[in-house]
Backbone as CSV, one residue per row, in Angstrom:
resi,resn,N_x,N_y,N_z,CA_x,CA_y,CA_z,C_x,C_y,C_z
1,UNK,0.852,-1.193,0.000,0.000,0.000,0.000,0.891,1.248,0.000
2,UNK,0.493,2.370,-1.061,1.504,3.499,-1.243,1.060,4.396,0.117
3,UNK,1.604,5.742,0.219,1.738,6.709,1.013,0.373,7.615,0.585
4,UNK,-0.408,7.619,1.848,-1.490,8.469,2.084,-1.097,9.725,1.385
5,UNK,-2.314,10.531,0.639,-2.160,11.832,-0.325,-1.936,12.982,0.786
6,UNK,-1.217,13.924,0.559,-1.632,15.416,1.408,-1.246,16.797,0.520
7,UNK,-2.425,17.131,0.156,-2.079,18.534,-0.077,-1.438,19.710,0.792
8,UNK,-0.654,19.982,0.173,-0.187,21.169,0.635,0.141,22.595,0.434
9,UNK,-0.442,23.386,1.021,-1.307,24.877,0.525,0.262,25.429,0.993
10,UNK,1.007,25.942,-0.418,2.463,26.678,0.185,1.945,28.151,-0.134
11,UNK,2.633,29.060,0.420,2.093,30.573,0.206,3.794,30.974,-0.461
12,UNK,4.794,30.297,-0.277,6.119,30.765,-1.408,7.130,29.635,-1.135
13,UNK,7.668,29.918,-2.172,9.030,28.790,-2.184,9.751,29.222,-1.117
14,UNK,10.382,29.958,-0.265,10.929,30.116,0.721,10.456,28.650,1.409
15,UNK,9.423,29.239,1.799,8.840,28.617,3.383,8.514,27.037,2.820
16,UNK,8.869,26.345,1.932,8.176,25.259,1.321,9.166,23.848,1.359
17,UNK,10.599,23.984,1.523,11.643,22.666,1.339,11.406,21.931,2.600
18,UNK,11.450,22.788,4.029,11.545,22.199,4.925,10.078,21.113,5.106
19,UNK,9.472,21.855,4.939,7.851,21.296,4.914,7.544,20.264,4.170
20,UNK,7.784,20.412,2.667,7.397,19.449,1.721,8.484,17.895,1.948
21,UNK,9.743,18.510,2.734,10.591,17.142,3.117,10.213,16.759,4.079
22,UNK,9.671,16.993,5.195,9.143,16.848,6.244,7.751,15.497,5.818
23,UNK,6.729,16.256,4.919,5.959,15.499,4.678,5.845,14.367,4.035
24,UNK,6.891,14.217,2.967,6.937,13.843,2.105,7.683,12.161,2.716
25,UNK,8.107,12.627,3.951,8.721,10.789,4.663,7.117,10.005,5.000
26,UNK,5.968,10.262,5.377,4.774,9.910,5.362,3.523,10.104,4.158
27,UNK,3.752,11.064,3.565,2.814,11.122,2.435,3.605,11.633,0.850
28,UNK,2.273,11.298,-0.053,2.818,11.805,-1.204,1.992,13.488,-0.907
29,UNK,2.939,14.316,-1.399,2.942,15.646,-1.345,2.622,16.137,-2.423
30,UNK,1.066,17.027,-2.888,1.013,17.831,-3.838,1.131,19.140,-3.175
31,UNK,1.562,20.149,-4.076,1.608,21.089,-3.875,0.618,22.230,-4.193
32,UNK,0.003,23.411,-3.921,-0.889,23.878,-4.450,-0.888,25.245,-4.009
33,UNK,-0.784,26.295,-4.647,-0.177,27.261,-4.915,-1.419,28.541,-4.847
34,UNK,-2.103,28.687,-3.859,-3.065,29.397,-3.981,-3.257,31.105,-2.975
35,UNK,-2.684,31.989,-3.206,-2.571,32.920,-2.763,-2.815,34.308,-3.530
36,UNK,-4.357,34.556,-3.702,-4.738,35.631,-4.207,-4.498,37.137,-3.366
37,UNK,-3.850,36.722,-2.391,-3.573,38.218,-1.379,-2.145,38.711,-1.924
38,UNK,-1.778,38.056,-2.629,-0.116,38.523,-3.387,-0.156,39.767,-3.921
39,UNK,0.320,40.710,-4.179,0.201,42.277,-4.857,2.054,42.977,-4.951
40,UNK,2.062,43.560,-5.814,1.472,43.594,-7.084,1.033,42.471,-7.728
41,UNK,0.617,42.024,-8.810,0.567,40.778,-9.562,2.357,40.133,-10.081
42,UNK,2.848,41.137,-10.703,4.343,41.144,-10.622,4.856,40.378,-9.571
43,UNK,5.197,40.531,-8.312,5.386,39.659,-7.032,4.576,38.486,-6.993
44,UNK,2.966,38.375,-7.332,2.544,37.347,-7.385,3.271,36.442,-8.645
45,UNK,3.413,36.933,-9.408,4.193,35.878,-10.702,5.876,35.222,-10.366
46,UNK,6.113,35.786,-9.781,7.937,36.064,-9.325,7.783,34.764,-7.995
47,UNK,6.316,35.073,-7.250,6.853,34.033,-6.417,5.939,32.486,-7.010
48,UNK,5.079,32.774,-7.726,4.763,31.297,-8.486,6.091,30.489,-9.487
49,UNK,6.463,31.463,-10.070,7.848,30.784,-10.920,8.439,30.395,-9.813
50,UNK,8.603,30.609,-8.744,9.451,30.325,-7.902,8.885,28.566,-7.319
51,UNK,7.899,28.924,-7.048,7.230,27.607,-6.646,7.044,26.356,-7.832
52,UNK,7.113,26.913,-8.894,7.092,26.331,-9.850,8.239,25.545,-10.437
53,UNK,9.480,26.178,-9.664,11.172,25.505,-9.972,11.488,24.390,-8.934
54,UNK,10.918,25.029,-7.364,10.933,24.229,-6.600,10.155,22.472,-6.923
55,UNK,8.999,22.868,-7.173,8.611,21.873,-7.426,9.036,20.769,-8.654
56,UNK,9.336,21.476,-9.914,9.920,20.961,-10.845,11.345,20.488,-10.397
57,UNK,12.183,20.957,-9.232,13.421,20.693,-9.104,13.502,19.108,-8.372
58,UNK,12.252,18.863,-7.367,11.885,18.073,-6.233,10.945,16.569,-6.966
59,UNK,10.816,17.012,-8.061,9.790,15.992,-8.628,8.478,16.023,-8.195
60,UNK,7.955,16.768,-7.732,6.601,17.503,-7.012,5.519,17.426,-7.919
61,UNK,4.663,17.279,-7.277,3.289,17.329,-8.371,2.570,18.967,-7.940
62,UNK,2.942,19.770,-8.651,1.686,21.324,-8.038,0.723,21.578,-9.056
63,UNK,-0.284,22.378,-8.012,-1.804,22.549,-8.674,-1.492,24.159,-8.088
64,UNK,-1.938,25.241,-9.285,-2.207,26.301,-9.146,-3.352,27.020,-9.414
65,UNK,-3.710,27.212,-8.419,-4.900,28.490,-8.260,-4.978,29.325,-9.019
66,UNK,-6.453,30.138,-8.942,-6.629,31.485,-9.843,-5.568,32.361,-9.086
67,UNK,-5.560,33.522,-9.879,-5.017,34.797,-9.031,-6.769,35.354,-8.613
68,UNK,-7.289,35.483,-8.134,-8.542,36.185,-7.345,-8.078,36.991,-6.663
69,UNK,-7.491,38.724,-6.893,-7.590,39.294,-6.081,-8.668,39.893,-5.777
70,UNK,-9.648,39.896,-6.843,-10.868,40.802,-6.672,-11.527,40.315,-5.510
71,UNK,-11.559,38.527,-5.383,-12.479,37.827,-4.546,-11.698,38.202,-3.417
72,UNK,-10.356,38.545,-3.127,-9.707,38.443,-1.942,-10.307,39.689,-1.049
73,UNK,-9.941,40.486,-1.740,-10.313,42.321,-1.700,-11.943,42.140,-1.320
74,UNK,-12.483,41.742,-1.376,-13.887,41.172,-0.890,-14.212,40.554,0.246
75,UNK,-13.433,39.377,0.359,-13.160,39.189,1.720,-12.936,39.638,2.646
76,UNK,-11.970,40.498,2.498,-11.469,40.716,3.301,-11.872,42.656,4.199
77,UNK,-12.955,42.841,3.259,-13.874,44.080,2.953,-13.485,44.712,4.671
78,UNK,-13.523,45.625,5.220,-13.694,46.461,6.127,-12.674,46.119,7.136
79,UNK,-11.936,45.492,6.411,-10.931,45.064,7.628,-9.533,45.440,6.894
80,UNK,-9.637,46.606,6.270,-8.627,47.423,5.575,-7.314,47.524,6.633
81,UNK,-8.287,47.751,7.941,-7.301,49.218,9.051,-6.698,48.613,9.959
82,UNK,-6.737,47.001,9.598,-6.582,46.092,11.047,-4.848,45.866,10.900
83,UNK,-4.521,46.025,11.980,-2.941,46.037,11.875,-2.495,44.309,11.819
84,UNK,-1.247,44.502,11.227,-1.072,43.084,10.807,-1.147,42.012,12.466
85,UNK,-1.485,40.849,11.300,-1.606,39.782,12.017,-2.833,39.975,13.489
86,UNK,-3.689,40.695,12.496,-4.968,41.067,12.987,-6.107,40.089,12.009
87,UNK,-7.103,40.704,12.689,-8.552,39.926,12.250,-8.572,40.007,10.345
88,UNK,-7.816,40.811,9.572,-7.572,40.710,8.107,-6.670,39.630,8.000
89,UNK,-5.919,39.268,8.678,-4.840,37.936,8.517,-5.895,36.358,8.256
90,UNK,-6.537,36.865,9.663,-6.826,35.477,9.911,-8.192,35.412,9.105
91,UNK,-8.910,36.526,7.991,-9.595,36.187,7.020,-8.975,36.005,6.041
92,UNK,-7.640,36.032,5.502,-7.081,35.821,4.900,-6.344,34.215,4.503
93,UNK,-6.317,33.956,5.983,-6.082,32.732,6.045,-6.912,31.335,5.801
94,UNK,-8.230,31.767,6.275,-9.496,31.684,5.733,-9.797,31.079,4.673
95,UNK,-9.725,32.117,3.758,-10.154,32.532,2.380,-8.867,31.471,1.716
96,UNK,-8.082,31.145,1.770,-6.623,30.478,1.575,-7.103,28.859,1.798
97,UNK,-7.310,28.557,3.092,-7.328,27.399,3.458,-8.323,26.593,3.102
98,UNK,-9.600,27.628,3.281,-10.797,26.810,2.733,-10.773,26.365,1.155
99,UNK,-10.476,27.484,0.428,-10.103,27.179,-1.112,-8.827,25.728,-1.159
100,UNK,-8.275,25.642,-0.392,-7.448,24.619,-0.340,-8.180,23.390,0.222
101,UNK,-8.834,23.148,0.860,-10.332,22.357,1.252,-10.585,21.512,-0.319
102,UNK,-11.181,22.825,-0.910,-11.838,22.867,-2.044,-11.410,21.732,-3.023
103,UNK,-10.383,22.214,-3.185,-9.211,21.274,-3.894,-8.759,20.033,-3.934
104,UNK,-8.261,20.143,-2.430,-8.356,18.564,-1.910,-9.042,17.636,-2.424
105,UNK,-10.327,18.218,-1.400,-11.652,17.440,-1.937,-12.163,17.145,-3.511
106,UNK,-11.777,17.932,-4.232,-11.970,18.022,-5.794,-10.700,17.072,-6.250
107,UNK,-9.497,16.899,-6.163,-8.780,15.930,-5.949,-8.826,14.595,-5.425
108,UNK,-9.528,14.608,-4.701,-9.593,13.294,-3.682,-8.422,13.015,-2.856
109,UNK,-8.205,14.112,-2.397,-6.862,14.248,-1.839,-7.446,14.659,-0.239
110,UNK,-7.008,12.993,0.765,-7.926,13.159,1.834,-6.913,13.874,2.883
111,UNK,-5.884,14.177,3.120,-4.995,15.376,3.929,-4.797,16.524,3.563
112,UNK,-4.882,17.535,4.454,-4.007,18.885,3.850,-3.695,19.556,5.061
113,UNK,-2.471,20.630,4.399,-1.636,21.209,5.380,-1.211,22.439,5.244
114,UNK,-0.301,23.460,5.517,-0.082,24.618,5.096,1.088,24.524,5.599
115,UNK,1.787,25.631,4.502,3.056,26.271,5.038,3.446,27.079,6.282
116,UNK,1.587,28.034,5.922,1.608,29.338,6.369,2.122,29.166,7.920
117,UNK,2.452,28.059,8.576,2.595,28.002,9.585,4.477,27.580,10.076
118,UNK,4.939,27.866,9.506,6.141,27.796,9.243,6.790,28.691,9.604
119,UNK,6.563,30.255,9.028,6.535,31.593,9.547,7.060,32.042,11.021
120,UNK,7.631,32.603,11.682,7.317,33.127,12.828,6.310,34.443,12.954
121,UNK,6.238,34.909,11.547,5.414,35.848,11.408,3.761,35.605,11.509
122,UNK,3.621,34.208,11.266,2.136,33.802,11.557,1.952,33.141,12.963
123,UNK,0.394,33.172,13.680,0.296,32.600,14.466,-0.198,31.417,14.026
124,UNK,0.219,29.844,14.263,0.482,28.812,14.100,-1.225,28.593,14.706
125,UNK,-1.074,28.876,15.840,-2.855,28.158,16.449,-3.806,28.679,15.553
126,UNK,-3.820,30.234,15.282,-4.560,30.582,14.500,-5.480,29.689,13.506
127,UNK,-3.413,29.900,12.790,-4.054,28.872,11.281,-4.654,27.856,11.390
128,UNK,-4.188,26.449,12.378,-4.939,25.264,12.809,-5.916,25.527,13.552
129,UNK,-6.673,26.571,14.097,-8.104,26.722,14.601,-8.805,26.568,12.961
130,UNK,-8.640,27.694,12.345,-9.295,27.906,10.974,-9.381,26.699,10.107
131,UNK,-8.155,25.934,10.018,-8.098,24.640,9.454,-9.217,23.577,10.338
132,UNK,-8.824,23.447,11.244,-9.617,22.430,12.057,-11.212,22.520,11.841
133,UNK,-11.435,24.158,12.248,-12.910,24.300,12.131,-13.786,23.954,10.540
134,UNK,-13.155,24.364,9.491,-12.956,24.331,8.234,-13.224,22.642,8.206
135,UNK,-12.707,21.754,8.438,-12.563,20.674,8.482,-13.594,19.751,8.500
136,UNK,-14.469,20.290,9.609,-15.902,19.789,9.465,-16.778,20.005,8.602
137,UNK,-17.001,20.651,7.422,-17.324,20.990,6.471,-16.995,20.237,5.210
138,UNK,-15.872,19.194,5.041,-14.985,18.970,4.353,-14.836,17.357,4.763
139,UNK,-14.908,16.596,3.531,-14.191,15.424,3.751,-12.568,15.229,3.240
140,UNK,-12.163,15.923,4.154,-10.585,16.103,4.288,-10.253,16.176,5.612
141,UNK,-8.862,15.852,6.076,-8.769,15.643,7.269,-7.610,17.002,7.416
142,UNK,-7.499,18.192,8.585,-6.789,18.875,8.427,-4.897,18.357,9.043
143,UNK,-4.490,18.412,8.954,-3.207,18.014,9.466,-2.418,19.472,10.152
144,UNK,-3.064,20.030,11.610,-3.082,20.793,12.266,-1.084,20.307,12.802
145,UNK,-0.297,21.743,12.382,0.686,21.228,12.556,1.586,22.708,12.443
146,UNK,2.637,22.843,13.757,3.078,24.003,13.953,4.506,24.329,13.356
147,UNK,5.148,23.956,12.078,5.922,23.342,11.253,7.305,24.638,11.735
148,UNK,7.225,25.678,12.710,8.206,26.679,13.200,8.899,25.825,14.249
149,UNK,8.414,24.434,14.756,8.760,24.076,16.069,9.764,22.839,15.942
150,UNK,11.097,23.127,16.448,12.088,22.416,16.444,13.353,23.102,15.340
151,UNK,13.163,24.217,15.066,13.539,25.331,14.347,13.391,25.000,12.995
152,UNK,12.228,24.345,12.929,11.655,24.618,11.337,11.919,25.897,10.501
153,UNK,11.669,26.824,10.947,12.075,28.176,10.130,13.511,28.388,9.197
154,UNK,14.279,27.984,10.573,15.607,27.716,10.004,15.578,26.594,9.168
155,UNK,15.121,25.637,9.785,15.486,24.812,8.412,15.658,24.948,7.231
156,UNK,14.108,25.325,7.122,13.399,25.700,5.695,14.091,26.678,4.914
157,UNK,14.496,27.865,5.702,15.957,28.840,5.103,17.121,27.777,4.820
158,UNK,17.790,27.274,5.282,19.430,26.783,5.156,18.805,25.751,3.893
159,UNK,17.363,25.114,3.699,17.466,24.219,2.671,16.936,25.007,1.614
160,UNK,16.383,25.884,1.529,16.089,27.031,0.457,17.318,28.027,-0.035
161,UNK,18.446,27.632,0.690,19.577,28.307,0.091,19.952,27.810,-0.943
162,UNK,20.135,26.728,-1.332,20.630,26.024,-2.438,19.760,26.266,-3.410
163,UNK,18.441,26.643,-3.353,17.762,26.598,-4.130,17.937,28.194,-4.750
164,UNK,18.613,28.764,-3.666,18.842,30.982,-4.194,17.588,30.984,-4.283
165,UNK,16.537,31.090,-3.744,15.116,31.321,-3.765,15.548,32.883,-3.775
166,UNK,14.235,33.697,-4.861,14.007,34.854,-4.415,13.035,34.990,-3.202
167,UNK,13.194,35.629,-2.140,12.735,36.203,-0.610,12.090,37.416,-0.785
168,UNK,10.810,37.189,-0.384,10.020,38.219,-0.718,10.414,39.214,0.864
169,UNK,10.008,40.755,0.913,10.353,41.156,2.380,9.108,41.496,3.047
170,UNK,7.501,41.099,2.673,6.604,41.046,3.321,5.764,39.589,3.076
171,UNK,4.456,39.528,3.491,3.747,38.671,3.879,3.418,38.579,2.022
172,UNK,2.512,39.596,1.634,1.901,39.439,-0.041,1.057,40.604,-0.263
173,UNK,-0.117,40.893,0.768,-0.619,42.077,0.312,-0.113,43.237,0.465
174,UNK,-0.738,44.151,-0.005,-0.328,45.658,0.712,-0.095,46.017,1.791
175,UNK,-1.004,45.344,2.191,-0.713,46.184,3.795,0.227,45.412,4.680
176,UNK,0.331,44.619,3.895,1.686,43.951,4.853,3.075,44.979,4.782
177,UNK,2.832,45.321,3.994,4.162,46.236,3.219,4.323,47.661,4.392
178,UNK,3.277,48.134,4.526,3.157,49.195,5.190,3.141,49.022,6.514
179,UNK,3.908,47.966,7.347,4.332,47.617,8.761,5.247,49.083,9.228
């Protein structure tokens, strides 16, 4: 019997070697590339090629998303003013994870996971509240998992060196920029 499926929702090639090796000793790993909060579109393209080498470099299977910023910008409606890693994050994260749900399930792909938690810049419970809750909705199982812990972060840098990843210096939207 082969290795249980798990999608995995990366938000950039940075944050993605440590993770996808990590997973990849228990499951087969798709990748899936869905981050309509990226801006300019320029940066959004710069970091899909990016994800797109990684994966081609790794033998990876990835699935890419629309760009939806319009739908994002919608979402995320009145929560313009919220300072980062505020209540716009965690609709953001949302809007990210569930579409990654989506997928799965449209796949038949019964795990999924995220990068976004890799970060020290994200809160890790956050994301696995949203995932978890999300979950019940979904015949997918979330794989609630704090991928910063045991110095994942680092990892994921020292094994993304080889790769010269371009490093983005914010999160993706605008207002990340304006910290």
């Amino acid at each position: 019997m082969g290795k249980k499926k798990i999608l995995l929702h990366v938000c950039c090639a940075p944050c993605s070697p440590y993770v996808a090796d990590l997973l990849s000793k228990d499951y087969e790993v798709t990748l899936f590339f869905y981050n309509p909060n990226i801006q300019p579109e320029s940066e959004y393209k710069l970091r899909l090629e990016e994800i797109k080498r990684f994966a081609e470099e790794n033998n990876l299977n990835l699935i890419t998303g629309n760009y939806e910023l319009n739908k994002w910008s919608d979402y995320i409606k009145g929560l313009e003013n919220e300072p980062e890693r505020g209540k716009r994050c965690d609709q953001c994260f949302k809007l990210r994870i569930e579409t990654s749900f989506k997928k799965a399930e449209e796949q038949s792909i019964p795990y999924l996971t995220t990068t976004l938690t890799v970060s020290p810049h994200k809160k890790a419970n956050t994301i696995n509240r949203i995932g978890q809750e999300l979950s019940e909705s979904y015949n997918v199982k979330f794989l609630a998992e704090n991928f910063k812990k045991s110095e994942g972060f680092k990892k994921t840098n020292l094994m993304g060196k080889k790769y010269n990843f371009y490093r983005q210096n914010y999160c993706g939207c605008l207002f990340s920029r304006r910290k």
